[in-house]
C-alpha positions in Angstrom: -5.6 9.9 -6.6 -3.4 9.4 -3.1 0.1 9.1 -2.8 2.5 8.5 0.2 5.8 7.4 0.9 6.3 3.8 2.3 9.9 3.8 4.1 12.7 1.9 4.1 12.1 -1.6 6.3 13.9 -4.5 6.9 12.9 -7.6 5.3 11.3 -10.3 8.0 11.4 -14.0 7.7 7.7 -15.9 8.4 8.9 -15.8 12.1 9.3 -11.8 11.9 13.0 -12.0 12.6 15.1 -9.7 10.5 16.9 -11.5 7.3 20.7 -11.2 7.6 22.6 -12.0 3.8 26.5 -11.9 4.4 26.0 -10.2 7.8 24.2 -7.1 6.7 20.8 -7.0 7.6 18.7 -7.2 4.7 16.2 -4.4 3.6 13.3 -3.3 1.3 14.1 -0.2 -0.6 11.8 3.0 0.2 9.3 3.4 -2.8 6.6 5.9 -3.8 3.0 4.3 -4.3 0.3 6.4 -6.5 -3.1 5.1 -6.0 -5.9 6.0 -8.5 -9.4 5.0 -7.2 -11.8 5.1 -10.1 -15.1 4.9 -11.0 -17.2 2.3 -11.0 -14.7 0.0 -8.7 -11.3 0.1 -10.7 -8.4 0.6 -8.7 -4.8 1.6 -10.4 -1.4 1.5 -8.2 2.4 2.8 -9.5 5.0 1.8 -7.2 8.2 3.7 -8.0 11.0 2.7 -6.5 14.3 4.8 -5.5 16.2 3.1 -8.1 14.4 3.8 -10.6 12.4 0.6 -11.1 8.4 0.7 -11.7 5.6 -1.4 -11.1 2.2 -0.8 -12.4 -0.7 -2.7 -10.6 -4.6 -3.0 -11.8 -7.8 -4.3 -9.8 -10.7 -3.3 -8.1 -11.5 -1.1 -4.8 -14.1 -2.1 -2.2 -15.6 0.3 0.2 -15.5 -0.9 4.0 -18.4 -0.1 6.2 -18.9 -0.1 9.5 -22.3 -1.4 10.4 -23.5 0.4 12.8 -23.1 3.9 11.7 -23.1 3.1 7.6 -19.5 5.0 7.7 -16.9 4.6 5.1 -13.4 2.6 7.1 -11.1 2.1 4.0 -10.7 1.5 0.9 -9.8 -1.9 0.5 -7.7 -2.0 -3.3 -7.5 -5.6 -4.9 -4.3 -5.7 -7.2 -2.7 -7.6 -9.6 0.7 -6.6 -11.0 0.4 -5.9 -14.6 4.2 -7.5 -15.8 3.6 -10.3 -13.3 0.6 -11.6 -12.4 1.4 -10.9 -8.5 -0.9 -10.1 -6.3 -1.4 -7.4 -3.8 -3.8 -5.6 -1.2 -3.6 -2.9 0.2 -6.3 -0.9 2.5 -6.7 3.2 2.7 -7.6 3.7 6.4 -8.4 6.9 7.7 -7.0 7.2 11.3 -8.1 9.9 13.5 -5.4 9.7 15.8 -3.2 11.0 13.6 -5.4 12.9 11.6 -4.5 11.4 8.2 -4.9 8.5 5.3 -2.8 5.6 6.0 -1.8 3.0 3.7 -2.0 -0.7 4.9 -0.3 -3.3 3.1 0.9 -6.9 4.1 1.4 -7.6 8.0 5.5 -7.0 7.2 5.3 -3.3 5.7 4.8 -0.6 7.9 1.7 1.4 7.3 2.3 5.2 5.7 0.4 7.8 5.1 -1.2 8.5 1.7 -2.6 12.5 0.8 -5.4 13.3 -1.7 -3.3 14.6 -4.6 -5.6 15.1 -7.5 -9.5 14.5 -8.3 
């Protein structure tokens, strides 16, 4: 299981200017995300949002390799909401800059880093 914060961002239009509704720049809540990578390639997210609102996902995990050296990159999570059929991906990087797990969602959301909470 890894969890992390994703921040508050604004929300961009398909040109990646910032949406403006009634002069105030519009913006996507900050939200906790729980991942549970499981056995055999299942892949559970909860996505609880500061309001109070949650959003259970379920899917499979793929492993990324880099070819050369055989090393694990990420964790690539395949997800479909389970109220609404959406669907999601997300990517567990490790990035040694920084020394951490980020998360990696759409080309939008900022990435965030994740920490190994539980077996």
């Amino acid at each position: 299981t890894w969890t992390g914060v994703r921040p508050q961002f604004p929300l961009r239009n398909a040109n990646g200017e910032v949406i403006e509704v009634g002069g105030k720049k519009a913006k996507v809540a900050r939200s906790t995300f729980t991942f549970t990578i499981g056995a055999m390639g299942t892949a559970e997210l909860v996505q609880s949002h500061d309001d109070g609102r949650v959003a259970a996902f379920s899917g499979t995990w793929k492993g990324r390799i880099k070819p050369e050296t055989n090393a694990l990159t990420a964790i690539v999570c395949d997800l479909t909401a389970n109220s609404t059929g959406a669907y999601r991906q997300f990517a567990l990087m490790a990035d040694n800059k920084r020394q951490a797990v980020m998360c990696h969602g759409g080309s939008a959301e900022p990435p965030f880093e994740v920490q190994f909470t539980a077996p």
